[in-house]
N, C-alpha and C positions, 0 to 999 in steps of 0.2 A: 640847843638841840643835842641831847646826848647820842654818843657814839655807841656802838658795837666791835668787842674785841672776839674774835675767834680764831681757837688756836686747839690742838690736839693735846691730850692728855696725856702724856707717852708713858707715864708711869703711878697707874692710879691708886694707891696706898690709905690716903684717907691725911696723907701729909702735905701735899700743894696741888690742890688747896685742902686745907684744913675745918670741915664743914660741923665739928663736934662744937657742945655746952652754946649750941643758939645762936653762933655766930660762924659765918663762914669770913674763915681769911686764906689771903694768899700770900704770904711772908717770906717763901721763899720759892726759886727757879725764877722764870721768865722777866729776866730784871729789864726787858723793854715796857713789857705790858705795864708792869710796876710804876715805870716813871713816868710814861703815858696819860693812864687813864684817869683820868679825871673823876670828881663828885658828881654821880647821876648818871655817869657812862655804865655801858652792861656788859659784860664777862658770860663767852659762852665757852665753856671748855667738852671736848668732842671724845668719844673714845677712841683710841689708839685702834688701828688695824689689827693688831695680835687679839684684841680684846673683843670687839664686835665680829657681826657678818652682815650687817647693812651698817650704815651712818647713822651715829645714836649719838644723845647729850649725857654727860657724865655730871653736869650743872651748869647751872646760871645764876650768875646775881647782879645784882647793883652795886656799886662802891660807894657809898653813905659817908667812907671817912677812909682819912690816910695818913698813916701814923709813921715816926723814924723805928728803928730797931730800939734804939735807948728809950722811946715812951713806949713801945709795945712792952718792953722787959720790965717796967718801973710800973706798967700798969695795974691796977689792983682788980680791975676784971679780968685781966687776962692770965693772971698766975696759974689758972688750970690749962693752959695753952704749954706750960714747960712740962716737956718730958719729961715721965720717969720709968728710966727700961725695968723696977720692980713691982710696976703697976700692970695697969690691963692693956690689951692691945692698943685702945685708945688713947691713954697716959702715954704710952711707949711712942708714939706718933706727933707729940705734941710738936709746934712751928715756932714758938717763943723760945728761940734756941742762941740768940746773937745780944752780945750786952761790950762794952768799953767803957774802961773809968772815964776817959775823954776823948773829945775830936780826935789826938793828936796818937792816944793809943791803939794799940794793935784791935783786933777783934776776939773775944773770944766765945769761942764754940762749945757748948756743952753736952754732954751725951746725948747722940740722937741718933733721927734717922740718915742724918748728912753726917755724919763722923766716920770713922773706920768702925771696924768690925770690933774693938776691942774698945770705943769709946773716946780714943784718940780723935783731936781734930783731921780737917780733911779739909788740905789748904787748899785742893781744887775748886772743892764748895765751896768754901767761905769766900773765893773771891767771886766767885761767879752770883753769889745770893748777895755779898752786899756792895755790890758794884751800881747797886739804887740803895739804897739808902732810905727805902718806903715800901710801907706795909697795905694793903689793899681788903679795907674789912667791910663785908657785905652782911646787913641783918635782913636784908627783903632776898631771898636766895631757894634754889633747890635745888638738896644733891642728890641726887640718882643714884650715882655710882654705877654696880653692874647691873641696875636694873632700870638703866636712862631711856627715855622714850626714844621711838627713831625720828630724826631727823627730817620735818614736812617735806615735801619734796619741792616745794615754791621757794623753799631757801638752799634748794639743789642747783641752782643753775638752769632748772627749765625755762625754756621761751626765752632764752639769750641773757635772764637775770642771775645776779650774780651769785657766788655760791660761798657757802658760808665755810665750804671742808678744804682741807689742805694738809701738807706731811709736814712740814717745816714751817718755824717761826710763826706767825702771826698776820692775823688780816682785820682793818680797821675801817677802809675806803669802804663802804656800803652807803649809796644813798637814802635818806631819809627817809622815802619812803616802806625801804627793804629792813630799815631799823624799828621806824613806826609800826611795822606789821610783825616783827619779829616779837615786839616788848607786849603787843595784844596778844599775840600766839600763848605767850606764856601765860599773863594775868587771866586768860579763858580758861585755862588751868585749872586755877588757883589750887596750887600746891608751895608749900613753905617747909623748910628747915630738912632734915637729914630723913633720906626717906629710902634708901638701899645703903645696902653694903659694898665698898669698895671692889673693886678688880681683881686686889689681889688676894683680898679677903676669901675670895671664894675656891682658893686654888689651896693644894696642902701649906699648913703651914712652917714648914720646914724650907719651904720653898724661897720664904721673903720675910720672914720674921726680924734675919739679923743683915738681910740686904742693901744695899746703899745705891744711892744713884747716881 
């Protein structure tokens, strides 16, 4: 029975998760979710308070597959996933950002949106993104972004059921049948792949162009 993860969005970029070139990944932040979720479990990410005025989805997907940082980096479909801050917004946001020659070396960080301001690593991030050690990559997915539907109200908590929003961390316990009806909500949908623009996309860009998290 797959599970359902749901967790807030606290800073929606178009960087974790990473929903560009056809595949949505989560590579880095929420390193519980990461080591958690399993093959066939579902990823609902929520927007942020600052961002919404009712309870909206910023995405959803399935996790299909789960990769280390050193086969994300090595991968040959994923090479458009590394950063390049002289590219386009997109390039600039890439999540393939963590490589070591071995186990026993250090990590290193390449220019991104987790570095400093000047393209320096950013020891805070680096331990906190690979404190898992797994990548979370969804091809059955939709990202919203700032323009995510609102949230049914059957998965608000009405009538004493449980509710999928919260300010911290993450929530997993849903029973099956609040999961079964969650993963129909969506397929009635049917909507797929990258379908709004981020949060902070739509705010000036001076604002978050060279911002970190």
């Amino acid at each position: 029975m797959p599970r359902l993860f749901s967790y807030v969005v606290a800073r929606d970029y178009g960087f974790a998760p990473n929903p560009f070139h056809g595949v949505c990944t989560l590579a880095t932040c929420k390193p519980m979710i990461r080591h958690h979720a399993a093959v066939g479990d579902w990823i609902a990410g929520i927007a942020a308070l600052g961002d919404m005025r009712t309870p909206s989805l910023v995405y959803v997907m399935q996790v299909d597959a789960a990769l280390t940082f050193e086969e994300y980096w090595a991968s040959s479909e994923f090479q458009c996933k590394k950063p390049s801050r002289i590219g386009s917004v997109k390039q600039a946001l890439g999540d393939n950002i963590y490589s070591r020659a071995s186990e026993a070396s250090p990590w290193r960080q390449i220019d991104s949106h987790h570095s400093f301001a000047d393209g320096s690593p950013n020891p805070r991030n680096i331990a906190n993104d690979t404190q898992t050690n797994r990548i979370l990559i969804g091809r059955r997915f939709a990202y919203w972004g700032s323009e995510g539907p609102l949230i049914p109200k059957e998965f608000l908590g009405m009538n004493g059921q449980p509710t999928m929003t919260l300010t911290r961390g993450y929530k997993n316990q849903f029973p099956a049948e609040f999961v079964n009806a969650f993963i129909n909500w969506f397929d009635e949908r049917d909507e797929q792949g990258y379908l709004g623009k981020p949060f902070k996309w739509i705010k000036p860009k001076a604002d978050w162009a060279r911002s970190k998290n």
